[in-house]
C-alpha positions as CSV (number, residue, x, y, z in Angstrom):
1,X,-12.0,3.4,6.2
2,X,-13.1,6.6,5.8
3,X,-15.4,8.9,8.6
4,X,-19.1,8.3,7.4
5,X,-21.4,10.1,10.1
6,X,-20.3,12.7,12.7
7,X,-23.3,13.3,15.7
8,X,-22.7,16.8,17.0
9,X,-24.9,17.4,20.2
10,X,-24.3,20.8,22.2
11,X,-25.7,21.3,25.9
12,X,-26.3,24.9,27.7
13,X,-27.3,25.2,30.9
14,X,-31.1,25.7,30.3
15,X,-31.4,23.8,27.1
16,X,-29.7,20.2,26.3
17,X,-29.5,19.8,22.7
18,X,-30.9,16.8,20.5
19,X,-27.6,14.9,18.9
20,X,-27.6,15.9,15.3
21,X,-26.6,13.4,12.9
22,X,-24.0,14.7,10.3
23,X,-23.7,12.5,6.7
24,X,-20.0,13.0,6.2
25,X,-19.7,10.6,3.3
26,X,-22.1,13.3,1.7
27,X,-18.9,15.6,1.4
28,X,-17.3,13.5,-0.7
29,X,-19.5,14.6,-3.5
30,X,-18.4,18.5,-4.3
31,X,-14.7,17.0,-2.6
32,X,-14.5,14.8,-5.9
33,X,-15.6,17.8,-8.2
34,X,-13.3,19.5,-6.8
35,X,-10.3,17.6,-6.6
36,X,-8.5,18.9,-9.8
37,X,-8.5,22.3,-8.3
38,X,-7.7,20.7,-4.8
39,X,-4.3,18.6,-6.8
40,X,-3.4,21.8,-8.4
41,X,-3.4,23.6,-5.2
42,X,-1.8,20.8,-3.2
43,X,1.0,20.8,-5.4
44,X,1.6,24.3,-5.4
45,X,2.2,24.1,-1.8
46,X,4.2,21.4,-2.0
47,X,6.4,22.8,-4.1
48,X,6.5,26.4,-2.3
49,X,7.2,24.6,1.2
50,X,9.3,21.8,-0.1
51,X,7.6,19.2,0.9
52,X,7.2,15.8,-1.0
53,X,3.9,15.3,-2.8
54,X,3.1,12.0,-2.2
55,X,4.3,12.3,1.3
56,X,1.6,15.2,1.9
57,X,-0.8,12.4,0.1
58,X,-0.2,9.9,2.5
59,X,-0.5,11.9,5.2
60,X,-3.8,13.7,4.4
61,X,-5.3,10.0,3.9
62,X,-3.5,8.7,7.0
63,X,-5.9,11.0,8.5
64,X,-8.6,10.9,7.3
65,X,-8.5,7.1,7.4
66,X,-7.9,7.9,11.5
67,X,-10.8,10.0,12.4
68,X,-13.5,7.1,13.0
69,X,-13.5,6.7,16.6
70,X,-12.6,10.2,17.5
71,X,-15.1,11.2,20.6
72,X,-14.6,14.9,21.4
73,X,-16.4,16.7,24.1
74,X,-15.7,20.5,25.3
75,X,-17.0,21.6,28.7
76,X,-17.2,25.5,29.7
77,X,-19.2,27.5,31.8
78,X,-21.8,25.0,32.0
79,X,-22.0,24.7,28.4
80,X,-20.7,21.5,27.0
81,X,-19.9,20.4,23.2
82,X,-20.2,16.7,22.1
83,X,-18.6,15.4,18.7
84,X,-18.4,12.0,17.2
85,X,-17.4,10.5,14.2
86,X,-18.4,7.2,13.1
């Protein structure tokens, strides 16, 4: 299953930040337009580093298949960074 929302939410010390809902499936738009270009390139580098095209394929969807669930959060300096993807 592919990522369909990500909620980013970043915290300072004097200000806590409102979670702001990303629409991820949104990118798939101009990432469909632009996936002749994308192939072209892909395969390009594929074939400069020797590496299997459908291999690379697999992997890049492997991925991308993997990220729903991810739950990242950064804390520095009393500033903290919150991601999600759902």
């Amino acid at each position: 299953m592919t990522p369909s929302i990500a909620i980013v939410q970043i915290e300072t010390g004097h200000w806590w930040g409102i979670p702001i809902v990303v629409p991820l499936f949104l990118l798939w738009i101009p990432v469909i337009l632009l996936s002749p270009l994308i192939l072209l390139v892909l395969s390009a580098a594929c074939f400069l580093w020797r590496v299997s095209f459908w291999r690379a394929i697999s992997t890049f969807c492997s991925i991308v298949s993997s990220l729903p669930g991810t739950d990242v959060r950064v804390c520095a300096d009393g500033n903290r960074v919150m991601v999600r993807i759902l």
